[in-house]
Residue frames as qw, qx, qy, qz and C-alpha x, y, z in Angstrom:
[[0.456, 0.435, -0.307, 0.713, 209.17, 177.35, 61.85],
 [0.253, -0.607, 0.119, -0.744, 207.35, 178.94, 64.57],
 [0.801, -0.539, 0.126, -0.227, 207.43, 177.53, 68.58],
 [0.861, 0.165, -0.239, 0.418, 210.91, 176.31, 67.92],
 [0.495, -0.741, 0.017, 0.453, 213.67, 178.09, 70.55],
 [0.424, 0.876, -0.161, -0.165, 215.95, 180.60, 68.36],
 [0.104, 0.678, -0.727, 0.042, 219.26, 178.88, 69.00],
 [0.500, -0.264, 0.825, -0.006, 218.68, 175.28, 69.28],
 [0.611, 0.519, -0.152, -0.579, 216.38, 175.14, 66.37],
 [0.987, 0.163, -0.012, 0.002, 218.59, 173.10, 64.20],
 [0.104, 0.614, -0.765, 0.163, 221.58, 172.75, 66.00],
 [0.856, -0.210, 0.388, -0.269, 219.90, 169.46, 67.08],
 [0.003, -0.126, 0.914, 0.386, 222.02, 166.39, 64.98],
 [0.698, 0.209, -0.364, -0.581, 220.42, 165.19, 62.15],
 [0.763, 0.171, -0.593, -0.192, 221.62, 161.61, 63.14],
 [0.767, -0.623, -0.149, 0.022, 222.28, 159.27, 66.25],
 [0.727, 0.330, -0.063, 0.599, 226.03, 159.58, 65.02],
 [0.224, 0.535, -0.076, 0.811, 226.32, 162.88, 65.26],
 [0.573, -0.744, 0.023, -0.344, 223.80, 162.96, 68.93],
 [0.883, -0.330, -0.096, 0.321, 226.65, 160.35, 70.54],
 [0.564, 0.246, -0.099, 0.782, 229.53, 162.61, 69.11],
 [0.216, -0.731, 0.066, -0.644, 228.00, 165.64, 71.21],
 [0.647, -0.708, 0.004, -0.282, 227.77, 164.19, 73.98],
 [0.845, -0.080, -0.046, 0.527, 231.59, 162.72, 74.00],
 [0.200, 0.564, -0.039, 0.800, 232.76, 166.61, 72.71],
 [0.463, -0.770, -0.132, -0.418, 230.56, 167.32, 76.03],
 [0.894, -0.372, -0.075, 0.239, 232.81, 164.87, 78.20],
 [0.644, 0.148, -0.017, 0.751, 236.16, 166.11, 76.72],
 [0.042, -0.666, 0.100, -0.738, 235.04, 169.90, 77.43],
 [0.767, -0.627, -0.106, -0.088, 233.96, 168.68, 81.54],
 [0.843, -0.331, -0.045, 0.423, 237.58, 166.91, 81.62],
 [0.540, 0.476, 0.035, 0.693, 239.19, 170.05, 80.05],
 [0.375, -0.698, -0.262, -0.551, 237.11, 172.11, 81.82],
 [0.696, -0.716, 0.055, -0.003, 238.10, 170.56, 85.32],
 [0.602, 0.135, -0.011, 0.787, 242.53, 170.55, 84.06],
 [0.242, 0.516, 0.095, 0.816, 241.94, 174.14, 84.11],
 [0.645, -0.726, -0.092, -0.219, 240.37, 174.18, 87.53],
 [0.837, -0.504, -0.076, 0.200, 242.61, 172.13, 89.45],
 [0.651, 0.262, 0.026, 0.712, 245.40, 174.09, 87.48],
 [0.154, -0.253, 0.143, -0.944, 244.19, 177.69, 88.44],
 [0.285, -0.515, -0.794, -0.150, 242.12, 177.10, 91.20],
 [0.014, -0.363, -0.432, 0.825, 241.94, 180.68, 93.11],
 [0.215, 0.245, 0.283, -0.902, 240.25, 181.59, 90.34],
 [0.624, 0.016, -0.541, -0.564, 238.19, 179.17, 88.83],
 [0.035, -0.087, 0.919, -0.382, 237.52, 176.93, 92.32],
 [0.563, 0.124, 0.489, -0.654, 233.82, 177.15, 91.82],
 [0.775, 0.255, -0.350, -0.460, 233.83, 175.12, 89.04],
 [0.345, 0.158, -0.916, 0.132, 235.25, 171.77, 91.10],
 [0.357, -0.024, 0.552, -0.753, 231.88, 172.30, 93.19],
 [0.882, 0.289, 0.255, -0.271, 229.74, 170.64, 90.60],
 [0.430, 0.554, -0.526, -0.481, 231.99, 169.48, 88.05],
 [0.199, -0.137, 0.967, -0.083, 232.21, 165.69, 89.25],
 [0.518, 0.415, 0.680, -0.310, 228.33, 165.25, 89.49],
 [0.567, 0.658, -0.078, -0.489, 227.90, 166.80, 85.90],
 [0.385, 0.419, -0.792, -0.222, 230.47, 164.35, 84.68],
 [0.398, 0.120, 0.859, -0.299, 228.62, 161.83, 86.66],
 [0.521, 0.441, 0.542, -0.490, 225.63, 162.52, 84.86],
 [0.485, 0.498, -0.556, -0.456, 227.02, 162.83, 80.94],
 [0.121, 0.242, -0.949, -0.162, 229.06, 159.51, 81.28],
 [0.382, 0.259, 0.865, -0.194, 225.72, 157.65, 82.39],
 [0.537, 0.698, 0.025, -0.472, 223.88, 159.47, 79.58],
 [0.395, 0.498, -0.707, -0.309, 226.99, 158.16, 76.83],
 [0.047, -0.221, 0.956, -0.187, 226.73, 154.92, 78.84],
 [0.593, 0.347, 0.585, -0.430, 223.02, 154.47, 78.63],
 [0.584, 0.677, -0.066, -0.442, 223.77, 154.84, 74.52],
 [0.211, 0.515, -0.821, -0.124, 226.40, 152.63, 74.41],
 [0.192, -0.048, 0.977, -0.083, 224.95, 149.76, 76.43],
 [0.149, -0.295, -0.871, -0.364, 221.27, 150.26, 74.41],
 [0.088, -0.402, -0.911, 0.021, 219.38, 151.65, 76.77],
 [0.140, 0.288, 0.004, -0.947, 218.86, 155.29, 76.31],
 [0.114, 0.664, 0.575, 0.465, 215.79, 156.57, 74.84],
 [0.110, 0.304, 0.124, 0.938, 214.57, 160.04, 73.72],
 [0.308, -0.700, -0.645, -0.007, 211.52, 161.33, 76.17],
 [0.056, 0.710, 0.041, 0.701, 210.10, 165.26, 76.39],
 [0.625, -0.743, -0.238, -0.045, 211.83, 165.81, 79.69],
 [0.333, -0.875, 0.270, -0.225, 214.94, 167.22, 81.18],
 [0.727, 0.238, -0.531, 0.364, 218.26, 165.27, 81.49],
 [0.549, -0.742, -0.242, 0.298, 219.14, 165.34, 85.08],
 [0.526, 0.051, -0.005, 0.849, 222.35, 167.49, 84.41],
 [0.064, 0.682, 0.324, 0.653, 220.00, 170.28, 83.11],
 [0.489, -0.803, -0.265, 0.213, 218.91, 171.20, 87.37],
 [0.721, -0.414, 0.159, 0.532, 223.09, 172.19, 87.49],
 [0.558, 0.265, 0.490, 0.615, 223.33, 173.47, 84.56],
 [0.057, 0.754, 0.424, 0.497, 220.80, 175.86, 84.49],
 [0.393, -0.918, 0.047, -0.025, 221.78, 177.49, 87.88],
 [0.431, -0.388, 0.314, 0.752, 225.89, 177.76, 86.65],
 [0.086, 0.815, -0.252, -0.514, 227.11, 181.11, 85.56],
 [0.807, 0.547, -0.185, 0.126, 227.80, 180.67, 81.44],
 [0.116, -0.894, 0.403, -0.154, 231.36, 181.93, 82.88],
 [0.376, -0.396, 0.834, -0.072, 232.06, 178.46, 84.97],
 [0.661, 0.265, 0.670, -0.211, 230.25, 176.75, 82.21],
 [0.093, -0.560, 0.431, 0.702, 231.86, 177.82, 78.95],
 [0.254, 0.061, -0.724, -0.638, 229.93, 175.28, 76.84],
 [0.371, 0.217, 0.591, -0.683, 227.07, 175.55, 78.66],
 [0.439, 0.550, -0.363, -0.611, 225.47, 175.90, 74.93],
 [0.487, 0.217, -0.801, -0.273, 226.04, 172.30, 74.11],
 [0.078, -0.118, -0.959, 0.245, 224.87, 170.61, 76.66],
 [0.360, 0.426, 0.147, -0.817, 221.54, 172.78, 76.02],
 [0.632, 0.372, -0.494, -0.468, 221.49, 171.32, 72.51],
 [0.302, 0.153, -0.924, -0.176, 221.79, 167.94, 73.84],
 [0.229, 0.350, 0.721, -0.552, 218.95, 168.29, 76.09],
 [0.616, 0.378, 0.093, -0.685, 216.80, 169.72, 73.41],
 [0.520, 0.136, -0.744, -0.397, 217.39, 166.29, 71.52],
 [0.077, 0.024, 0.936, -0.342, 217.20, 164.38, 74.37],
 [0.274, 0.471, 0.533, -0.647, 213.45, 166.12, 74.48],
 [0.460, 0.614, 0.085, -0.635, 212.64, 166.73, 71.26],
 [0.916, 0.198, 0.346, 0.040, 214.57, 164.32, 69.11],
 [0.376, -0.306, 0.328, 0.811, 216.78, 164.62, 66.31],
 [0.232, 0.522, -0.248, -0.782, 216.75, 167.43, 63.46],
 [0.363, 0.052, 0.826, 0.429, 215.26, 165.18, 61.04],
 [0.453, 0.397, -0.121, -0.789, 213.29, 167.30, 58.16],
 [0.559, 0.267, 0.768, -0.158, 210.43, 164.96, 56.43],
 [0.026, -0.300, 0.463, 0.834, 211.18, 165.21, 52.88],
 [0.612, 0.519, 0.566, -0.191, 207.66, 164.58, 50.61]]
């Protein structure tokens, strides 16, 4: 139990299923995320400053799992730079894309039953 982060712990998915369906739920919050910009932008304009390149950088992430060629490796997704220096504020599910970086890096949640 111990050296694990308190909140990603085992929100990691247990299966690839469930690691692809985060990272689509991730896409549909970006494109919701940027409707709600371009709709109220006096006061949400700083989120159309990165919001392209972060959807740049999911859809090649879903796209590197769809076409085969994704694999898991203890390092940073590029998104993570962007991520980590936007306010939670302009980044409302900041929180998931967190949890898909700690699979990305750590794998999935699978518990070794004996």
């Amino acid at each position: 139990m111990s050296g694990t982060g308190p909140k990603t712990k085992d929100l990691r998915p247990k299966t690839p299923e469930e690691y692809v369906s985060l990272v689509e739920n991730a896409l549909f919050e970006i494109e919701d995320l940027r409707a709600a910009a371009e709709y109220d932008e006096d006061s949400m304009g700083g989120v159309l400053k990165f919001i392209d390149e972060l959807e740049s950088q999911v859809r090649a992430l879903r796209d590197r799992m769809a076409d085969g060629t994704y694999r898991f490796e203890d390092r940073d997704l590029p998104f993570m730079k962007l991520v980590k220096r936007t306010d939670d504020r302009l980044l409302p599910f900041k929180q998931l894309l967190v949890i898909i970086n700690a699979t990305h890096r750590k794998g999935l949640n699978v518990e070794e039953e004996e």
